[in-house]
C-alpha positions in Angstrom: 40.1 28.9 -78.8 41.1 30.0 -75.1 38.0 32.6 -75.2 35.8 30.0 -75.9 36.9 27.0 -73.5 36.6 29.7 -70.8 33.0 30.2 -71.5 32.1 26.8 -71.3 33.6 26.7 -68.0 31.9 29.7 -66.9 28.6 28.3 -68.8 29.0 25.0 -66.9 29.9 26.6 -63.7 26.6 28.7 -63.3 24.8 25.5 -64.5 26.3 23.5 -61.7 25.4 26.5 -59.5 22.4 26.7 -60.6 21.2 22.9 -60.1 22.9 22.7 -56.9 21.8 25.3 -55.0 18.3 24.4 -56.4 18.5 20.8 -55.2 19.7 22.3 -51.9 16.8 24.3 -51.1 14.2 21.4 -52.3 15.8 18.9 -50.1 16.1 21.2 -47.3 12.3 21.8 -47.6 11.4 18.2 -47.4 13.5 17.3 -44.4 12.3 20.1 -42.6 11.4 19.3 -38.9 7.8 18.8 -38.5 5.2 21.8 -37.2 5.1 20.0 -33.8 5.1 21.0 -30.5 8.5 20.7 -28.2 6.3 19.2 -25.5 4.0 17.1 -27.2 5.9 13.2 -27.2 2.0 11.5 -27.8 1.5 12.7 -31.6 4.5 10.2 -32.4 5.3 7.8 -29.6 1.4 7.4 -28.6 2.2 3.7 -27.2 5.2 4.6 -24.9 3.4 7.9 -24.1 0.1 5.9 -22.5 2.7 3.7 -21.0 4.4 6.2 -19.2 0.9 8.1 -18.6 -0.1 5.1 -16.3 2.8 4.7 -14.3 4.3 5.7 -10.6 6.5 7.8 -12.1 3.7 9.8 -14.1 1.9 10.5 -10.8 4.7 10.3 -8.8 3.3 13.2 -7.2 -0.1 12.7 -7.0 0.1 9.0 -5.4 -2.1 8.7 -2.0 0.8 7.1 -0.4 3.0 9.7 -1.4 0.5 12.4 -0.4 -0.7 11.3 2.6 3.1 10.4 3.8 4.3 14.4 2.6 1.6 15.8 4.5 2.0 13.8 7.6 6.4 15.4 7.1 4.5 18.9 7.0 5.3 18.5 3.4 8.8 18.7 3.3 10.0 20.3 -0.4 13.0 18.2 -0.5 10.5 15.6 -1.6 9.1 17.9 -4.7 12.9 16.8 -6.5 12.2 13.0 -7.1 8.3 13.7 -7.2 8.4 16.5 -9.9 10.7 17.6 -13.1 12.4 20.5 -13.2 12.5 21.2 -9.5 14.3 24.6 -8.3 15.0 24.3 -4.5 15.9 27.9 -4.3 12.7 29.2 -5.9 10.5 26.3 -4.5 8.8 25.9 -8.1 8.6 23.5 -10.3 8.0 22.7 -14.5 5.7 19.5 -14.1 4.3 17.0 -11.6 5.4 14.0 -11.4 8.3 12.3 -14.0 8.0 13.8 -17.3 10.3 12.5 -20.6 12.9 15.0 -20.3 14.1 13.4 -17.0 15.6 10.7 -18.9 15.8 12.6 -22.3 17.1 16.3 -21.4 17.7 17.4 -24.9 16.1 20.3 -25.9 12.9 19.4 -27.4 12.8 21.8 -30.4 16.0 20.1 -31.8 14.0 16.1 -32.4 13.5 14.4 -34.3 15.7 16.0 -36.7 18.0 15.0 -34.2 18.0 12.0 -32.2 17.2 12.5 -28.2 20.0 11.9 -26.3 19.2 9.5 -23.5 20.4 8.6 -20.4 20.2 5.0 -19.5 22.2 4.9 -16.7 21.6 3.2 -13.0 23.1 6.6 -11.8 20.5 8.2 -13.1 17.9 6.0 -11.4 19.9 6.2 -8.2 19.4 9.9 -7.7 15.9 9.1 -6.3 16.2 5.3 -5.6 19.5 6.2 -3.1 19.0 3.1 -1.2 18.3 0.7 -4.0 21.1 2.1 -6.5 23.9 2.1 -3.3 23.0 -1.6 -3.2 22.9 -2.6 -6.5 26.4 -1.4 -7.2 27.6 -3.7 -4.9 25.5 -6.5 -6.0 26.9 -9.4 -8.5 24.3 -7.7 -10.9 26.4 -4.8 -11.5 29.6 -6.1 -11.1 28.3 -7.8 -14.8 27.8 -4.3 -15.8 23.8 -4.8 -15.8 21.8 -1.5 -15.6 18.4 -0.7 -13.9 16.9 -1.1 -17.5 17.9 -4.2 -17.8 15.1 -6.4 -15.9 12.7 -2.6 -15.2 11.0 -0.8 -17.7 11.4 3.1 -17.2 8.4 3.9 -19.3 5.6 1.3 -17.4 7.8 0.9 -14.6 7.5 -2.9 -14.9 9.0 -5.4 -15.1 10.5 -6.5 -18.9 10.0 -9.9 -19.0 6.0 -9.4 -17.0 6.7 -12.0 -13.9 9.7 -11.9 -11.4 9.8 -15.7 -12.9 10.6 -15.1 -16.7 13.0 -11.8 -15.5 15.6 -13.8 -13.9 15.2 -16.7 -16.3 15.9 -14.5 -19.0 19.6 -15.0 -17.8 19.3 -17.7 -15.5 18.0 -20.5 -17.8 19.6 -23.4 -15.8 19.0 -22.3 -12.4 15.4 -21.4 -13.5 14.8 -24.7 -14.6 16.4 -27.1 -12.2 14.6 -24.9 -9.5 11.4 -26.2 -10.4 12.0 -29.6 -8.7 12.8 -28.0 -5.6 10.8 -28.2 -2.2 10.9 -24.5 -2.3 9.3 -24.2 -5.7 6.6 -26.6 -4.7 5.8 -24.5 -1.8 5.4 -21.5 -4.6 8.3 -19.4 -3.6 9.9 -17.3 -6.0 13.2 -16.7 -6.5 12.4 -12.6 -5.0 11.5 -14.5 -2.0 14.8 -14.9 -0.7 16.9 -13.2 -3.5 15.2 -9.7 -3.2 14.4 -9.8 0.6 11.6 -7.3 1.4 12.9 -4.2 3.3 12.4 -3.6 6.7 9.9 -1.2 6.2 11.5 2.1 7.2 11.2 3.4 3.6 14.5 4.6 3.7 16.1 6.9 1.3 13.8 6.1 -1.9 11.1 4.2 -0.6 13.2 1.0 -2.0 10.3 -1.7 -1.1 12.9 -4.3 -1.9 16.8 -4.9 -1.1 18.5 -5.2 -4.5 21.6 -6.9 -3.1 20.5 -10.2 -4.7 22.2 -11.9 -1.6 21.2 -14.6 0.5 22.4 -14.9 3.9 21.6 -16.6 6.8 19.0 -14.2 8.0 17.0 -15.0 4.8 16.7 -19.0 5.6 16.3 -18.3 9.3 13.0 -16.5 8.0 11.3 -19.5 7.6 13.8 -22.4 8.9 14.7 -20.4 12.2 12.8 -23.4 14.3 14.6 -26.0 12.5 18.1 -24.6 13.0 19.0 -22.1 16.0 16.1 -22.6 18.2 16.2 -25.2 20.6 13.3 -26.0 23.0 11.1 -23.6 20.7 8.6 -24.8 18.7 8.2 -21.7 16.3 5.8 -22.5 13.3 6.9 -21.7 9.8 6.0 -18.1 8.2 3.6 -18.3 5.2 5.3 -16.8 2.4 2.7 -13.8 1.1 2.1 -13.9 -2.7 4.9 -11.6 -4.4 3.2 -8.3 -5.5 5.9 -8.1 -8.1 4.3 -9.7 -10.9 3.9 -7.1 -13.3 3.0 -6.9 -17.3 5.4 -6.9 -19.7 7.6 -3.6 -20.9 6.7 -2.3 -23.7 10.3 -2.0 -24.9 12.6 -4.4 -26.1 15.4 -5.4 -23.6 18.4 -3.0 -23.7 22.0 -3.1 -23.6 23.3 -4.7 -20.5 26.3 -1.7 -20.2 25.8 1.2 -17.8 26.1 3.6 -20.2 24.8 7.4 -20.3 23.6 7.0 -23.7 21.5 5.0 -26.0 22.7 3.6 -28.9 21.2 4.2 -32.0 21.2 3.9 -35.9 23.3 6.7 -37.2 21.6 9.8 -38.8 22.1 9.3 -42.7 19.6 12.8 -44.2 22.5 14.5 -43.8 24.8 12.6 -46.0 22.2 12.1 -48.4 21.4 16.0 -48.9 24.8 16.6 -49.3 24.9 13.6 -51.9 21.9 15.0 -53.9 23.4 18.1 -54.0 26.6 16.8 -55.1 25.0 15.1 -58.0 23.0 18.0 -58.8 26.3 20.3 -59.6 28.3 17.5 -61.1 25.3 16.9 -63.6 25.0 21.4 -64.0 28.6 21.0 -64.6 28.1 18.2 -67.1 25.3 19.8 -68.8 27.6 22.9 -69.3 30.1 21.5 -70.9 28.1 19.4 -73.5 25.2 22.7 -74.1 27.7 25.5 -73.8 28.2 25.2 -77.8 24.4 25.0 -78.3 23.8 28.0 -76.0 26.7 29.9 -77.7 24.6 29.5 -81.1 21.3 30.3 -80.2 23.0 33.7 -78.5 25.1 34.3 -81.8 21.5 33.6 -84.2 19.6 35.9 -81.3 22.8 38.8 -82.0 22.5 38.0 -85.7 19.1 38.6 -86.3 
């Protein structure tokens, strides 16, 4: 009785072995990665990928300003590590011109999308070419609400999210948007980067920042325009006209992100795995099953095969 309960088990056993490592090598099969390229983001992401193809940080290199300003420096190669990826400052070479996707997603390439890039979404990030415009963002009210370059720019169009300067800071700003509108300033067209991102003062600085991100609005800022009304006496200086903003972009193609600063982006968590290992689960359990119930059946046709 013992002899034959033990080859059931061992029947059922090499059934469940069987079946599972079967399922195992079928499933692994269909969730192999894809035959694609490391390098090649457009066969998937084709609308982000012409995004980013048109943008400043695509041809960060090759713009005229850019160009024409290196060249005039005697082309300094400090430049080459915001204006190319992968720059080596002791070789002097480089793997790309311009911004390429594995700035802001350094995993290895080979690894997605079985895996899921890990990307870096922080203003850190941003600051280690914008230095003057990430140094004063972090002291700006912005930040202090944890908000992150990401939040108002897109980093694959380099535009703005919401298209206009307007509909960014209304995004968040719903009741100052709206009562500004019945302002004197509004009527005279000025926009809230008018005296909330103050142009800079044209020295470039360190990362070209063409506007201080302080969000402030001191005295300086009204004296701009007001200066003959208020500290001038005896001078009859005319008001500055207030140049269109250049600002007004098209909208990101991206949804708006998280407002946190974090170093990662948060995503739906991988399930293949779980479900390979469920299938193959299933797959013994049901050998195993199918052991115990056919062992008898399998132990006759052997006995009939012996017999005859």
């Amino acid at each position: 009785m013992h002899t034959n309960w033990l080859k059931r088990c061992l029947i059922s056993l090499g059934w469940a072995l069987l079946l599972g490592s079967g399922t195992a090598v079928i499933t692994q099969a269909q969730n192999a990665d894809p035959q694609i390229p490391g390098d090649d983001c457009q066969s998937c992401h084709g609308p982000i990928y012409t995004l980013w193809e048109n943008s400043t940080h695509s041809q960060a290199a090759a713009l005229s300003r850019f160009v024409t300003a290196w060249k005039e420096q005697s082309s300094p190669t400090e430049c080459l590590a915001c204006h190319t990826t992968g720059y080596d400052a002791t070789t002097g070479r480089y793997a790309a011109e311009g911004l390429t996707c594995q700035v802001c997603h350094p995993s290895s390439p080979e690894e997605h999308p079985q895996k899921i890039m890990y990307t870096d979404t922080s203003s850190r990030l941003c600051g280690q070419c914008h230095i003057d415009t990430f140094n004063q963002l972090e002291n700006s009210p912005h930040n202090q609400e944890g908000m992150a370059c990401i939040r108002c720019h897109n980093p694959h169009d380099n535009g703005l999210r919401a298209g206009g300067v307007q509909d960014t800071c209304r995004a968040c700003h719903r009741a100052e948007s709206h009562f500004y509108t019945f302002t004197p300033h509004a009527m005279e067209g000025l926009l809230c980067t008018d005296c909330h991102l103050q142009l800079a003062d044209g020295t470039m600085g360190q990362g070209h920042g063409r506007r201080q991100h302080t969000f402030t609005v001191g005295s300086q800022t009204c004296s701009e325009c007001h200066g003959h009304e208020m500290h001038y006496p005896g001078e009859n200086q005319p008001t500055p006209t207030v140049a269109a903003d250049p600002m007004i972009l098209q909208a990101g193609f991206s949804p708006p992100l998280g407002d946190a600063d974090s170093h990662h982006l948060t995503s739906q968590p991988q399930t293949t795995t779980n479900a390979t290992m469920n299938f193959i689960i299933l797959a013994a359990i049901t050998g195993l099953l199918f052991g115990l119930v056919g062992s008898p059946w399998v132990e006759r046709q052997f006995r009939q095969a012996k017999e005859s």
